[in-house]
C-alpha atoms as one frame of an Amber mdcrd trajectory, in Angstrom:
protein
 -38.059   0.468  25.563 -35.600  -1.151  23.394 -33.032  -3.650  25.432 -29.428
  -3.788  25.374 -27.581  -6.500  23.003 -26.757  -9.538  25.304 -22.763  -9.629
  24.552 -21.106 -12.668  25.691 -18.120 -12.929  27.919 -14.906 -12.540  25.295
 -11.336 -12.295  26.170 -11.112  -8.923  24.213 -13.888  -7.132  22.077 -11.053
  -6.929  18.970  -8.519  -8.896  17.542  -6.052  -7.491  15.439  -3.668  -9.660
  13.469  -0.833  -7.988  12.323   1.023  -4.906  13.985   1.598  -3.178  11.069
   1.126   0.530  10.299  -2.704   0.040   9.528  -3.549  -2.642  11.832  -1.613
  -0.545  14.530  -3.756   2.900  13.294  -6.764   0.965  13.108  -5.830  -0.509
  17.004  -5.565   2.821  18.040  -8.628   4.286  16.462 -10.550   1.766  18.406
  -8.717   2.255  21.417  -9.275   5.678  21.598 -13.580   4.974  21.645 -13.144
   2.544  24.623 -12.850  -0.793  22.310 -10.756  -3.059  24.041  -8.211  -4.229
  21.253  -5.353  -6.974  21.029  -2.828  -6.759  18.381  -0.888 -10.148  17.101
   2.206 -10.096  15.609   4.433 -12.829  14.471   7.420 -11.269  14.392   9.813
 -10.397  17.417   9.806  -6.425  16.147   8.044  -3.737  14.748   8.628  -3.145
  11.148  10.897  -5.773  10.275  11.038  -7.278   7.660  10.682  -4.172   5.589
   9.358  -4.771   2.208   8.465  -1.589   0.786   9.691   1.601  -0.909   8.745
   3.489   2.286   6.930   6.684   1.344   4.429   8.052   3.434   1.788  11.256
   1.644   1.554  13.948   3.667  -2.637  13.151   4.995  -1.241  10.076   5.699
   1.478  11.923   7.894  -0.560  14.086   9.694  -3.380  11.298  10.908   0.258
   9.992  13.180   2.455  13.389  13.206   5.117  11.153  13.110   7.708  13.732
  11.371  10.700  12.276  13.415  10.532   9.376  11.372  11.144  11.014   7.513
  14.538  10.709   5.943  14.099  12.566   3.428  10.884  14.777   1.571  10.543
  14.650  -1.934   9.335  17.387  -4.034   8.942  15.613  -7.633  10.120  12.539
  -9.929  12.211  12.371 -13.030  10.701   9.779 -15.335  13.224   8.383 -17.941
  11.228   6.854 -20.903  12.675   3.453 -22.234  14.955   4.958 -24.832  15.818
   8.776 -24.598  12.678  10.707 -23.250  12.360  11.759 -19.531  10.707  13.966
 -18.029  10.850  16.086 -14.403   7.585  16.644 -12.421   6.709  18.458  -9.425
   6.913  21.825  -7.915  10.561  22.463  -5.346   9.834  23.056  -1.633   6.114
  21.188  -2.143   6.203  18.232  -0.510   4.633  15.428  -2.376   5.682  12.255
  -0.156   8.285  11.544   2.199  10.828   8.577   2.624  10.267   7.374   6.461
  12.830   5.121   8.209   9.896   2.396   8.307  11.142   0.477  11.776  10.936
   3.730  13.643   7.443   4.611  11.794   5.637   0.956  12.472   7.013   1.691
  16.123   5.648   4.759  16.291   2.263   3.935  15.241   2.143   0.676  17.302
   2.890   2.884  20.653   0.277   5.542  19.640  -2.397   2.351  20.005  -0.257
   1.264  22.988  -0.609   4.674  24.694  -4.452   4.563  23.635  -5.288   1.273
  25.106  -4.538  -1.855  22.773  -2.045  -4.722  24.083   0.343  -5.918  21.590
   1.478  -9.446  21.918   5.106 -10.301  19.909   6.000 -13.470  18.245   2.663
 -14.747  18.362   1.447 -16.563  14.534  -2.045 -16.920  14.184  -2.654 -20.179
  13.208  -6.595 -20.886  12.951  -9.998 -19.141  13.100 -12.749 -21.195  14.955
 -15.845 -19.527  14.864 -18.364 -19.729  18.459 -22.072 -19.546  17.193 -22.160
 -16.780  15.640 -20.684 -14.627  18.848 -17.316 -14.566  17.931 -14.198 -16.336
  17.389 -11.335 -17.995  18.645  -8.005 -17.393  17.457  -5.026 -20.093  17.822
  -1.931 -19.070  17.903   1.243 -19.973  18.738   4.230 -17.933  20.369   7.718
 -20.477  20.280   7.298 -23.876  21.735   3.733 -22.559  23.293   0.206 -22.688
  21.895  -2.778 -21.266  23.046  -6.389 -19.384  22.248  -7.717 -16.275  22.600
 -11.271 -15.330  22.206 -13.143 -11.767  20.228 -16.415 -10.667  19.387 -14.628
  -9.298  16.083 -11.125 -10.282  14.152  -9.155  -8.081  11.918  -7.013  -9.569
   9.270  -3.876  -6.922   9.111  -1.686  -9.273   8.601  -0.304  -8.030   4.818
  -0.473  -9.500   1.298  -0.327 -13.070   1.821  -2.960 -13.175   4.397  -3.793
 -16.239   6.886  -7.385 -14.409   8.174  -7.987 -13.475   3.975  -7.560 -17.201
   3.367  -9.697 -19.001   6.275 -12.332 -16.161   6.043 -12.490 -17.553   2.028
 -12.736 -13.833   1.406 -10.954 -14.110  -2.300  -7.801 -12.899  -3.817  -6.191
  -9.477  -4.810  -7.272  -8.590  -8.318  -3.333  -8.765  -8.867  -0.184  -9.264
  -7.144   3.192  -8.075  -7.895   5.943  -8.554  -6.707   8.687  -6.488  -5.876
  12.767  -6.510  -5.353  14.844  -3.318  -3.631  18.526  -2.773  -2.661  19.448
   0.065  -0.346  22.757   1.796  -1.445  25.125   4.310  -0.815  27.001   6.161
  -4.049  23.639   6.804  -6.194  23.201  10.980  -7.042  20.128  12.494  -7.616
  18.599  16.015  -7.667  18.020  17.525  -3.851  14.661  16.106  -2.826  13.466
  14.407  -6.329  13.337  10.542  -6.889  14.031   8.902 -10.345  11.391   6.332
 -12.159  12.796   3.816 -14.837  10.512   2.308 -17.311  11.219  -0.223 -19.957
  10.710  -3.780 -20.812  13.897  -5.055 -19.716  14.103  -3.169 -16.809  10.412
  -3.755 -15.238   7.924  -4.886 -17.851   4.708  -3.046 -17.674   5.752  -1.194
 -14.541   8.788   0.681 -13.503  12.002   0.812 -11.080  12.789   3.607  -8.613
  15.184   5.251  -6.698  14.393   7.026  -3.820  16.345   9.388  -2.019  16.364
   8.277   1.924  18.863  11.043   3.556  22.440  10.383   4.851  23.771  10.020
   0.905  21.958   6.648   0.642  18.593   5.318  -2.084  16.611   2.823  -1.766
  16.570   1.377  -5.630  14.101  -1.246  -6.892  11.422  -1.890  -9.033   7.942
  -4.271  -9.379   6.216  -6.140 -12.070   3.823  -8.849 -12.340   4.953 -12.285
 -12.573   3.347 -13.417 -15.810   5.280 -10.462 -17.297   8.534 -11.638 -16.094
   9.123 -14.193 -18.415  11.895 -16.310 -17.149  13.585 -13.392 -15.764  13.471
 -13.134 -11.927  13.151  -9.142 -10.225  16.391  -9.821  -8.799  17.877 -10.003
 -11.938  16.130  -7.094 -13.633  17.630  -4.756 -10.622  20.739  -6.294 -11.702
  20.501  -5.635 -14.984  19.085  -1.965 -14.350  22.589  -1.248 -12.116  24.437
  -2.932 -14.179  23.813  -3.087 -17.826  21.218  -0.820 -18.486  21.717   2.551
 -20.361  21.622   3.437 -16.460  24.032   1.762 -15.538  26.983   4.169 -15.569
  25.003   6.126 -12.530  25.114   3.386 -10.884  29.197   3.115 -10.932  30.387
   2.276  -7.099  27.364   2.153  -5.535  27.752  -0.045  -2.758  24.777  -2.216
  -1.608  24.043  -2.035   2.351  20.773  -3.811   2.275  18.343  -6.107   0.650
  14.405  -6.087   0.475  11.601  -8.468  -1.312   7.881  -8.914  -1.334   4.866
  -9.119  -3.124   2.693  -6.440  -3.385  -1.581  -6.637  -3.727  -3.692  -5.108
  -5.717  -7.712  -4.301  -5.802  -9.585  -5.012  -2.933 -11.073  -8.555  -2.400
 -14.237  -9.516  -3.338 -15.129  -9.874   0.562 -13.049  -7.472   2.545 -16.110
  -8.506   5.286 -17.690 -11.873   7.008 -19.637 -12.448   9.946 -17.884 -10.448
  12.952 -14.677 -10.214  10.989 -12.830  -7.605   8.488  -9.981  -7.085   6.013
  -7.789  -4.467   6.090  -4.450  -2.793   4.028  -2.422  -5.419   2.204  -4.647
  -8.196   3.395  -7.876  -6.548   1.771  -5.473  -5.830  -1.802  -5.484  -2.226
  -0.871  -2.042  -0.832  -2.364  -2.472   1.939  -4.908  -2.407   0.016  -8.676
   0.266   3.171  -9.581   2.606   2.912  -7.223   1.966   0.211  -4.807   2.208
   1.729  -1.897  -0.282   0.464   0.646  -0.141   3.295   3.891  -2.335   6.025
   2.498  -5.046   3.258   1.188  -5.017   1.499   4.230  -4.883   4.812   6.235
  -7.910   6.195   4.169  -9.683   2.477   4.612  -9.367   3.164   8.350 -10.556
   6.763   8.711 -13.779   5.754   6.891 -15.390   3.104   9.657 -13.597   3.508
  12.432 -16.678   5.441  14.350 -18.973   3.410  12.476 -17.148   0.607  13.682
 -17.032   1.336  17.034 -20.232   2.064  17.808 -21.604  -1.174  16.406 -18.638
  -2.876  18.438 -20.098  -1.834  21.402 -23.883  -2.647  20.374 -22.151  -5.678
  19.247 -23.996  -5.473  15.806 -21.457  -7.154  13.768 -23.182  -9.227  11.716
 -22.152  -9.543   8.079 -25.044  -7.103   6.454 -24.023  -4.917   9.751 -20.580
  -4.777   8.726 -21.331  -4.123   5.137 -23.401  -1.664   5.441 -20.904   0.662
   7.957 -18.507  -0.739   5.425 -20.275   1.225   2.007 -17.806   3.941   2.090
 -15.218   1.549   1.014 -16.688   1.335  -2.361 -15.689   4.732  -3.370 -11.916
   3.044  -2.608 -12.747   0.000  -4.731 -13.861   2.280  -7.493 -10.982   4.765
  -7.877  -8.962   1.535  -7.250 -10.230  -0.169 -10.357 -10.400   2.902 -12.381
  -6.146   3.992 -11.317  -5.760   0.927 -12.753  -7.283   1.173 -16.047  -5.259
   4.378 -16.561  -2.300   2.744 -15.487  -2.777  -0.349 -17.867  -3.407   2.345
 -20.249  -0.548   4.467 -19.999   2.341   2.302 -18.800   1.580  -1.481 -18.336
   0.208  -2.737 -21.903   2.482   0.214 -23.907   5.196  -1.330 -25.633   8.706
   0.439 -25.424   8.058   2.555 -28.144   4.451   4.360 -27.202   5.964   4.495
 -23.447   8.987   6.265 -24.964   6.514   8.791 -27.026   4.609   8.977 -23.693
   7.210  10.453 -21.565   7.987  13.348 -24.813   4.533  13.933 -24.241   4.857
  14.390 -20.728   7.801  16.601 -21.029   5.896  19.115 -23.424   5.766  22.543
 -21.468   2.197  22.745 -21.403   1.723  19.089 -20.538   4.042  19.268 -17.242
   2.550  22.069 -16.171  -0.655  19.881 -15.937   0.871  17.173 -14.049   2.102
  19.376 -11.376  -1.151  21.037 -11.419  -3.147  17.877 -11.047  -1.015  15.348
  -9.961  -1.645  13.376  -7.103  -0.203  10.363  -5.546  -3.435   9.650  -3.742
  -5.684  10.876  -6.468  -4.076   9.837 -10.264  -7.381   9.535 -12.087  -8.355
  13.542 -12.816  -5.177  13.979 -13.804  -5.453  10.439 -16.351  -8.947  11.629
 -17.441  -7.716  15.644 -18.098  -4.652  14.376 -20.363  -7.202  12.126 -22.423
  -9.277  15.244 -22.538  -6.980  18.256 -23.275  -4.075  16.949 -25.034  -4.035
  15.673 -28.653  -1.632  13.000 -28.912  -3.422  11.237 -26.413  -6.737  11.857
 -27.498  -6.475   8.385 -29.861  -6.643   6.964 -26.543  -9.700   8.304 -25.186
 -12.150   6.068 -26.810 -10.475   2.932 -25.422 -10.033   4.570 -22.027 -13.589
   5.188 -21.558 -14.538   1.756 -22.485 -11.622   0.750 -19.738 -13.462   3.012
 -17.414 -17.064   2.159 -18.024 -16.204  -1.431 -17.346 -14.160  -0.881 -14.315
């Protein structure tokens, strides 16, 4: 007969630093199969500060049912090409993403793994990892004026794109990391339920800006690039010169600015989203999408693929590094469409200079064409839709040779 794992005394099986949305859904997953879970979180509240666009998918809405928390649902985008060209996708009264108040979202998921089991433990900043022979670890941390330790047979680094746990595990970088600047205003107009993209080099080289409709006549407009794009030009001053000097800017006439949001934003996973007894996930493993960079759904996704996995060997305390990697394989199917969105995404926005992104969007806005995006298009899911334009429509079929060389070697 086979004997049980001797498991050593530990103040809690998991730790999880960082209280966000997918260290919260990842508490609560665990909670749920009798792991005994403590979140960490450095700041005095859920979801502040908020330092995204805010749009949740609708699988990533229905793993929290969290529907009180949506502004506003959006049906489709209107993509304005650098020059003249745009272009409106999507299908009225389908749903492709929704804006969520984020404060009352994070909240919302961090009392789900409340009501499941985990503790939560406010203004508390990990600040060390010491690991205890290979049985678990301790965490330092300090919470004001006070320091102290806890102990784990397993820690989770949740704790978002500039990661403490990513940088004393030595678990590598993001594959890139861009950074991001948003206003929220009152005053913008846009079509019932449709948000507006703005591409362009002097508006967000390489990438693009947004605004988002988020209920109660307000937007949340901003935009990302990467920073050795940006020149000497600052994403602060690109939204400026979007609202303000832009061919734009006339929509943009007494809008009144109510709030202010920054950070960066990883992407592609790290080279070692696992150690011994310890894992990466969300922002902290580089998991925002390359073509939007939002970071929920990944993280979500990243999640839903271990978490029984990852329980089970909790509880056998198997959690060795090859223990974790293996349970950990179905990741690579996220690392792979990761790498690949990007390729497409280099292809068709990032390296196009203004004039091929202009032509791009009149491609786009061919009958024939737009009828494909909205039959394909996916927020999650961008590459059949990348690979069936290459495929099926001439002017992009010049393309196709140095797209499949993009994806062979991603």
């Amino acid at each position: 007969m086979g004997s049980k794992p001797r498991i050593h005394l530990m103040d809690h099986d998991v730790i999880v630093v960082g209280a966000g949305p997918v260290g919260a859904r990842l508490a609560t997953m665990l909670a749920e199969r009798g792991v005994d879970v403590l979140m960490l979180e450095e700041h005095a509240s859920i979801g502040r500060p908020f330092q995204c666009a805010g749009l949740v998918n609708p699988w990533s809405m229905d793993q929290v049912g969290l529907t009180n928390t949506v502004l506003q649902e959006i049906d489709g985008a209107t993509i304005h090409g650098p020059h003249h060209a745009s272009v409106s996708v999507g299908v009225p009264g389908e749903t492709r993403t929704s804006a969520v108040c984020r404060n009352r979202f994070d909240e919302g998921v961090v009392h789900q793994a409340l009501k499941a089991g985990a503790q939560l433990q406010l203004s508390t900043v990990a600040t060390g990892l010491l690991a205890i022979d290979g049985e678990g670890w301790r965490i330092h941390h300090r919470q004001g004026s006070t320091s102290g330790t806890t102990t784990c047979r397993l820690v989770v680094g949740a704790d978002g794109a500039h990661s403490r746990v990513r940088h004393w595990l030595r678990s590598g970088r993001p594959k890139e990391m861009m950074i991001g600047n948003q206003v929220e205003v009152t005053g913008f107009e846009t079509e019932h339920r449709w948000l507006e993209m703005f591409t362009g080099s002097a508006i967000a080289p390489g990438f693009f800006a947004w605004a988002i409709p988020t209920g109660f006549g307000t937007h949340r407009v901003g935009l990302w690039s990467a920073p050795d794009r940006l020149d000497e030009a600052s994403p602060e001053a690109l939204l400026h010169a979007l609202m303000h000097t832009s061919r734009h800017a006339h929509r943009f006439e007494g809008c009144q600015i109510v709030a202010r949001y920054c950070g960066p934003i990883p992407g592609g996973m790290v080279r070692r989203p696992v150690r011994e007894r310890a894992m990466l996930f969300g922002d902290a493993a580089g998991l925002a999408k390359p073509t939007t960079g939002g970071g929920i759904g990944p993280g979500f996704k990243q999640v839903a693929m271990v978490t029984d996995a990852l329980a089970e060997a909790i509880h056998a305390d198997r959690l060795s590094e090859p223990a974790l990697k293996k349970l950990s394989r179905p990741w690579d199917d996220l690392r792979r469409h990761q790498t690949r969105a990007r390729a497409l995404r280099n292809l068709f926005l990032t390296e196009s200079d203004d004039d091929t992104l202009e032509r791009h969007v009149a491609v786009f806005a061919q009958p024939e064409v737009t009828a494909m995006i909205n039959r394909l298009g996916d927020i999650e899911h961008p590459v059949p839709l990348g690979i069936e334009m290459l495929r099926k429509v001439p002017s992009f079929r010049p393309l196709a040779l140095k797209a499949g060389w993009a994806m062979l070697t991603a």
